[in-house]
C-alpha positions in Angstrom: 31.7 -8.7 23.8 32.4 -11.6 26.2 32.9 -15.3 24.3 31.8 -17.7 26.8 31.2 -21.0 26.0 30.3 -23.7 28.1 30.8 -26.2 25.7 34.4 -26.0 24.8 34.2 -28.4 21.7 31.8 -25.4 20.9 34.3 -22.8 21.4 37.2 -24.9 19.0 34.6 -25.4 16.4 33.8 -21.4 16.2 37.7 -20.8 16.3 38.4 -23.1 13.5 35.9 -21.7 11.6 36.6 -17.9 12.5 40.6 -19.0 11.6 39.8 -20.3 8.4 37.5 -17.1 7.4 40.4 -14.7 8.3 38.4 -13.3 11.2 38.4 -12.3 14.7 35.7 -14.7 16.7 33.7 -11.8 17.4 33.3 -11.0 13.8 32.7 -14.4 12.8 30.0 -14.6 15.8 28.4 -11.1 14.7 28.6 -12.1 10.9 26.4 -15.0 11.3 24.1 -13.8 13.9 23.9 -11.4 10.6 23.6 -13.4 8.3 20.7 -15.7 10.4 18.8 -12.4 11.0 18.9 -11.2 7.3 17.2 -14.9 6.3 14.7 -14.8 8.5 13.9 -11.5 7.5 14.1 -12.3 3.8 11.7 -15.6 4.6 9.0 -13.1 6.7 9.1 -10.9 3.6 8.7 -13.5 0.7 5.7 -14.7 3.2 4.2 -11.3 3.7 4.3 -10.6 -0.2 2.6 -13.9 -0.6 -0.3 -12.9 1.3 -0.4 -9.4 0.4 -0.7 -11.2 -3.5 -3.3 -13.6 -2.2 -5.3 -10.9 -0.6 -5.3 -9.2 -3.5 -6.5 -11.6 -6.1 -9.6 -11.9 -3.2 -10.5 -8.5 -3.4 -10.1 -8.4 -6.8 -12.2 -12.0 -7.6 -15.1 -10.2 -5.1 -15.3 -6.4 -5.9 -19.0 -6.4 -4.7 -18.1 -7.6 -1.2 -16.1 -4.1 -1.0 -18.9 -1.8 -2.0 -22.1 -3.7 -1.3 -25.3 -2.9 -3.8 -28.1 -0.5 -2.6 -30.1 -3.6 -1.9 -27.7 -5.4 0.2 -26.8 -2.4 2.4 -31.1 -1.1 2.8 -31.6 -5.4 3.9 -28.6 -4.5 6.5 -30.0 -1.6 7.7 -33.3 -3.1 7.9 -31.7 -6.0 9.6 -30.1 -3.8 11.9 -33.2 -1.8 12.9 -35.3 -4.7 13.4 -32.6 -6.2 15.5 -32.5 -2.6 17.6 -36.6 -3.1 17.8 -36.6 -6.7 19.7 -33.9 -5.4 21.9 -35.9 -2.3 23.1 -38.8 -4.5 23.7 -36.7 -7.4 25.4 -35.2 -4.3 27.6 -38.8 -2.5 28.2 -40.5 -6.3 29.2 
């Protein structure tokens, strides 16, 4: 791994800090790229577990929506063949 730092007050800081951990640079470096990567993944989970509960209590409020009643799905499909009708006729004009 190649430590290159263009700013060099950057590079002191990180060797201060590496020094006082007891660690090698690199390790310090990789332990915190660690460590960043871990939290962000711990954030996207708490947010994804959040929505998952969210959606959940909506389904759950709405159980119709999910399985509609005989009525709602024969308006749909009357919908839908009226809407098939006035396109054959637009189509056959």
């Amino acid at each position: 791994m190649s430590l290159r730092f263009p700013d060099p007050a950057q590079r002191a800081a990180i060797a201060a800090a590496a020094k006082q951990a007891g660690v090698s640079m690199q390790e310090y470096i990789l332990s915190a790229a660690y460590d960043r990567a871990t939290a962000v993944e711990q954030r996207f989970l708490e947010g994804f577990k959040t929505s998952m509960a969210r959606s959940g209590a909506a389904f759950a409020a709405e159980p119709g929506s999910l399985d509609p009643r005989a009525e709602q799905r024969a308006a749909e499909q009357e919908a839908r063949r009226e809407l098939e009708q006035h396109e054959e006729r637009g189509h056959a004009a």
